[in-house]
VMD Tcl script that draws the C-alpha trace (Angstrom):
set ca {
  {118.03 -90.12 37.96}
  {119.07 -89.16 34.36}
  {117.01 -90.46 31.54}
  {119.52 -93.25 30.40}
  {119.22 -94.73 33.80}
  {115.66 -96.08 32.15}
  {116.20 -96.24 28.34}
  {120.08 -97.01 28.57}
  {120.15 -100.59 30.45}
  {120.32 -102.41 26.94}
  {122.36 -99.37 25.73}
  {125.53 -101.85 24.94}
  {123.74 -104.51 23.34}
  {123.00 -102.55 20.32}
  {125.04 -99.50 20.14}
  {129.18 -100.38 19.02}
  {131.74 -98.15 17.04}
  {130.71 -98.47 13.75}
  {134.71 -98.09 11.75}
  {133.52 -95.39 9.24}
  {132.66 -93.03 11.42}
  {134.73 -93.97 13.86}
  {137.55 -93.38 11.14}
  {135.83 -89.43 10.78}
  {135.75 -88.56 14.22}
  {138.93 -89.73 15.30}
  {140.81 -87.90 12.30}
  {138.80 -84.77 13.26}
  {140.37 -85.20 16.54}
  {143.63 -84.09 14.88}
  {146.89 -84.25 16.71}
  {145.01 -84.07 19.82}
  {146.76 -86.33 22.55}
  {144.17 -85.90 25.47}
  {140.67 -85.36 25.34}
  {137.47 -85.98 27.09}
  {134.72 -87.59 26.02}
  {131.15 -85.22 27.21}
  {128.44 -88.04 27.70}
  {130.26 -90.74 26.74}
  {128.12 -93.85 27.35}
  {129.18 -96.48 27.16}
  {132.53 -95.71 25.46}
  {131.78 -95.97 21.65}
  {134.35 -93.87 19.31}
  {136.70 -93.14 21.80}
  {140.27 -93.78 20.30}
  {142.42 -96.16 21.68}
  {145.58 -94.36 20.77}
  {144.92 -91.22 22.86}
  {144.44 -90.54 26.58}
  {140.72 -90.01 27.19}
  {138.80 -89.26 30.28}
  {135.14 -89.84 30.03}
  {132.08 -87.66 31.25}
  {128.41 -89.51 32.22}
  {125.69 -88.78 34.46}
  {124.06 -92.05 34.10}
  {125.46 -94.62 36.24}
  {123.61 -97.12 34.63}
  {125.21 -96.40 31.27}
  {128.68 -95.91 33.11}
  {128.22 -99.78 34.76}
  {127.37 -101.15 31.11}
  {131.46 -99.63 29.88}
  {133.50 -102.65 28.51}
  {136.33 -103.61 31.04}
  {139.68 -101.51 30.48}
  {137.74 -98.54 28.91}
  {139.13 -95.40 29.77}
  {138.09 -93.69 33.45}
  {134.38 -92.43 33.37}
  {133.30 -89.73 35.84}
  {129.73 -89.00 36.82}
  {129.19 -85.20 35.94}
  {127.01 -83.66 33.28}
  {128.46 -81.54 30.48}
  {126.63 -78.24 31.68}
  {129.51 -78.13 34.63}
  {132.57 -80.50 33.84}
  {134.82 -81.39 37.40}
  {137.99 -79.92 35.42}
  {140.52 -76.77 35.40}
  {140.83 -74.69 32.57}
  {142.58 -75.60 29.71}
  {142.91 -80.02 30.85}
  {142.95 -81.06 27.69}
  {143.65 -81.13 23.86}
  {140.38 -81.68 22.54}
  {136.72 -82.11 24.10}
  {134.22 -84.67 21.91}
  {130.78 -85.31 22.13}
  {129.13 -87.68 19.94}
  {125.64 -87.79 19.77}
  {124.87 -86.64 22.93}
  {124.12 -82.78 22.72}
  {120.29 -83.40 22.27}
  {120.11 -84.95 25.57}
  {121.58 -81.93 27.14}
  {119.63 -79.56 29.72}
  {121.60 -76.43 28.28}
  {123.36 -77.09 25.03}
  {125.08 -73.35 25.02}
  {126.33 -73.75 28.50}
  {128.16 -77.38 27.92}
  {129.36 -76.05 24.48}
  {131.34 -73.36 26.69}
  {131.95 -75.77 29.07}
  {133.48 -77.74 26.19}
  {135.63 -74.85 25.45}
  {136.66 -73.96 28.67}
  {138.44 -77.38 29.64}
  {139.74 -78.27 26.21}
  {141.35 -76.01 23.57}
  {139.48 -78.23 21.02}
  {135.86 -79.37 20.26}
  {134.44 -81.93 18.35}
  {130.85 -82.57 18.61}
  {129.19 -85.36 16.63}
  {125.51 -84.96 16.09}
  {122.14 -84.69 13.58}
  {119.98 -82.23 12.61}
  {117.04 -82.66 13.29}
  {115.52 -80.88 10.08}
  {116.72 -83.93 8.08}
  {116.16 -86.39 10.72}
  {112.26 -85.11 10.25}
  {112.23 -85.89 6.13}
  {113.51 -89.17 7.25}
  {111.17 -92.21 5.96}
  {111.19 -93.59 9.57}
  {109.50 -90.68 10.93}
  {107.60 -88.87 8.43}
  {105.97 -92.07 7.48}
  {105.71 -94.23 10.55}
  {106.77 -92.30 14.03}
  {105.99 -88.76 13.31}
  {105.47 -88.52 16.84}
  {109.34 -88.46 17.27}
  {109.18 -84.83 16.24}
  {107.60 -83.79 19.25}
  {110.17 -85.23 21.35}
  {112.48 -82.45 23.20}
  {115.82 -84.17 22.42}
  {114.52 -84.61 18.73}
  {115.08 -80.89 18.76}
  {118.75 -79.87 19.05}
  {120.39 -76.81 18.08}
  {121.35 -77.49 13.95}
  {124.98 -78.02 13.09}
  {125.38 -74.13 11.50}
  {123.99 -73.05 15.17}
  {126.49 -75.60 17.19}
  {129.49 -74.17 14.91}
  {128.58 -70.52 15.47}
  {128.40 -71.28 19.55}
  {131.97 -72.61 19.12}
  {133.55 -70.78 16.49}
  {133.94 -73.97 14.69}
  {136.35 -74.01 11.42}
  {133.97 -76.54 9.91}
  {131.18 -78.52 9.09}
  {131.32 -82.16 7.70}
  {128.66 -84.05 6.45}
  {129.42 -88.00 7.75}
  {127.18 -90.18 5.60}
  {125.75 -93.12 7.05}
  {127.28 -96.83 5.49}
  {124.59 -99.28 4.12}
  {125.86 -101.66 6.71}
  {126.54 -99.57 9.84}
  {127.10 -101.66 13.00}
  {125.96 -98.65 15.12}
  {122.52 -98.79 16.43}
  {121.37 -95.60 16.56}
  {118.44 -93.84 15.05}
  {119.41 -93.74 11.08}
  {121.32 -96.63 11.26}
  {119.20 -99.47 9.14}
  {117.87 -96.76 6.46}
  {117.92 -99.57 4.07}
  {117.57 -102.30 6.26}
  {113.90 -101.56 7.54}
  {113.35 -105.29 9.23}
  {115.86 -104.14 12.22}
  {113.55 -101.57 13.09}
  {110.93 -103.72 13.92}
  {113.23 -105.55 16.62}
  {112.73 -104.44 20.03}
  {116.35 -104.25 21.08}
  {116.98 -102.19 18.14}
  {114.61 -99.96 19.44}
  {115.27 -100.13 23.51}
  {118.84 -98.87 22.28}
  {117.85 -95.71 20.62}
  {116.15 -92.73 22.96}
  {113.42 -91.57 20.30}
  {112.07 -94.97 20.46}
  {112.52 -95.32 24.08}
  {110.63 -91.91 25.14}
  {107.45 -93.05 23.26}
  {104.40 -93.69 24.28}
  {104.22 -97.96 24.39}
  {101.08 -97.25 22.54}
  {102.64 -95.18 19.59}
  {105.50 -97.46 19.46}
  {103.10 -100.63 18.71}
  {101.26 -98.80 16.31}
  {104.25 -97.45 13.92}
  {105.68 -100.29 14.17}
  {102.60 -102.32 13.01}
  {102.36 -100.28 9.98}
  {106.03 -100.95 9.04}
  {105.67 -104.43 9.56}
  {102.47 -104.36 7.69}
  {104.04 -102.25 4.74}
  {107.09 -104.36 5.00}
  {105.01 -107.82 4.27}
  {102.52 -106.06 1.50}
  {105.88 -104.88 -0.16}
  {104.81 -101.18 0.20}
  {107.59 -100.41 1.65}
  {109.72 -101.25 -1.19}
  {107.69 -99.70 -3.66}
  {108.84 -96.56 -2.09}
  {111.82 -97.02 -0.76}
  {113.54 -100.11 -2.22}
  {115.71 -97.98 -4.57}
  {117.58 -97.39 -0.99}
  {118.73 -100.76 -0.76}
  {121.15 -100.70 -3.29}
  {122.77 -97.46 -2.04}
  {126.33 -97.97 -0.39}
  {125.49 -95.10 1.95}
  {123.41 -91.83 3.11}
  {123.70 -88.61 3.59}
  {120.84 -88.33 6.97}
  {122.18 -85.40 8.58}
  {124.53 -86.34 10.40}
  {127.64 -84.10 10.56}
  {130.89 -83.32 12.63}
  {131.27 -79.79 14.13}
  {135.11 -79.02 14.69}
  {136.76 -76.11 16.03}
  {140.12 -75.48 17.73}
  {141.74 -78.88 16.68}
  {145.39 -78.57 15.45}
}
mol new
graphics top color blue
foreach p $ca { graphics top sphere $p radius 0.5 }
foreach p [lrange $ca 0 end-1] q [lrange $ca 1 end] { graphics top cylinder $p $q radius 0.2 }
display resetview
């Protein structure tokens, strides 16, 4: 059993191609015709216009795949069920800090696909973030909290470069940086069942931060700290786009 067999089965409920970013990844995809998507989930950001093949160990997040999404195979990323060379491009979004072996499915990556995109956050400035330092710190104990940083990721693939893929005010995507200035959504339990550092804590953690927010949000201490980010059309979190290969 893979870990989104038990934190994934709301997976779809909260987490949806949010246009922005969608709009980043797919134009880092270049001119790339084929590609497969390493832990793809439940399909978000894969590109209509292109032939993709998806790659997910958890069945459970597999089942939850809208109807006419592309063809999802159960494999990990660590040993993809292709021949050299299958495609254009190979993407990954958001997925590398759930992997066993980042190096290995990075060359794995490169071995099917004469392209790479990888889609992820480091976790440095995930750590600074006002969700965590001030109300789950525990999330920086978590394993997967811990991924390899974007400069490391490029110099595993030889990547040509970096880009830093702010986060909109009014992302539809649920995952962990998503409501930055729209605190109240954190303190939903959905919200939280559909993003893994919430799901790996302790129940009794996950009461308690979110207690204090709540608290913080009613005394209006959380505004008198953060309520400048409010009016901000977006935010740079740390989330960037590692390219390499991609005509």
């Amino acid at each position: 059993m893979t870990r989104y067999d038990t934190i994934g089965r709301s997976y779809a409920q909260t987490r949806r191609t949010d246009p922005r970013i969608a709009s980043a990844i797919w134009r880092a995809l270049g001119e790339a015709r084929t590609v497969v998507n390493v832990g793809a989930g439940t399909g978000s950001y894969e590109p209509a216009d292109r032939r993709i093949v998806a790659v997910e160990p958890s069945r459970t997040m597999i089942e939850q795949r809208a109807a006419g999404a592309a063809v999802a195979l159960q494999a990990v990323a660590e040993s993809l069920p292709f021949p050299d060379d299958t495609f254009d491009a190979a993407l990954a979004v958001l997925t590398i800090h759930h992997w066993t072996d980042v190096e290995l499915g990075l060359r794995e990556m490169q071995r099917v696909a004469r392209g790479q995109v990888v889609f992820m956050f480091n976790h440095v400035t995930s750590n600074e973030f006002w969700l965590v330092a001030d109300y789950f710190p525990e999330v920086r104990e978590l394993e997967t909290e811990k991924p390899p940083t974007s400069e490391a990721v490029a110099a595993m693939l030889d990547a040509t470069r970096i880009e830093a893929v702010p986060v909109p005010s009014d992302c539809i995507d649920g995952f962990g940086g998503s409501f930055w200035n729209r605190p109240e959504a954190y303190l939903d339990p959905a919200v939280q069942e559909g993003m893994s550092s919430f799901a790996q804590l302790d129940p009794a953690v996950r009461a308690r931060g979110t207690a204090r927010l709540r608290a913080d949000l009613a005394s209006g201490a959380w505004d008198a700290r953060y309520g400048g980010l409010r009016a901000l059309p977006e935010l740079d979190l740390g989330y960037r786009l590692v390219v390499a290969g991609v005509p």
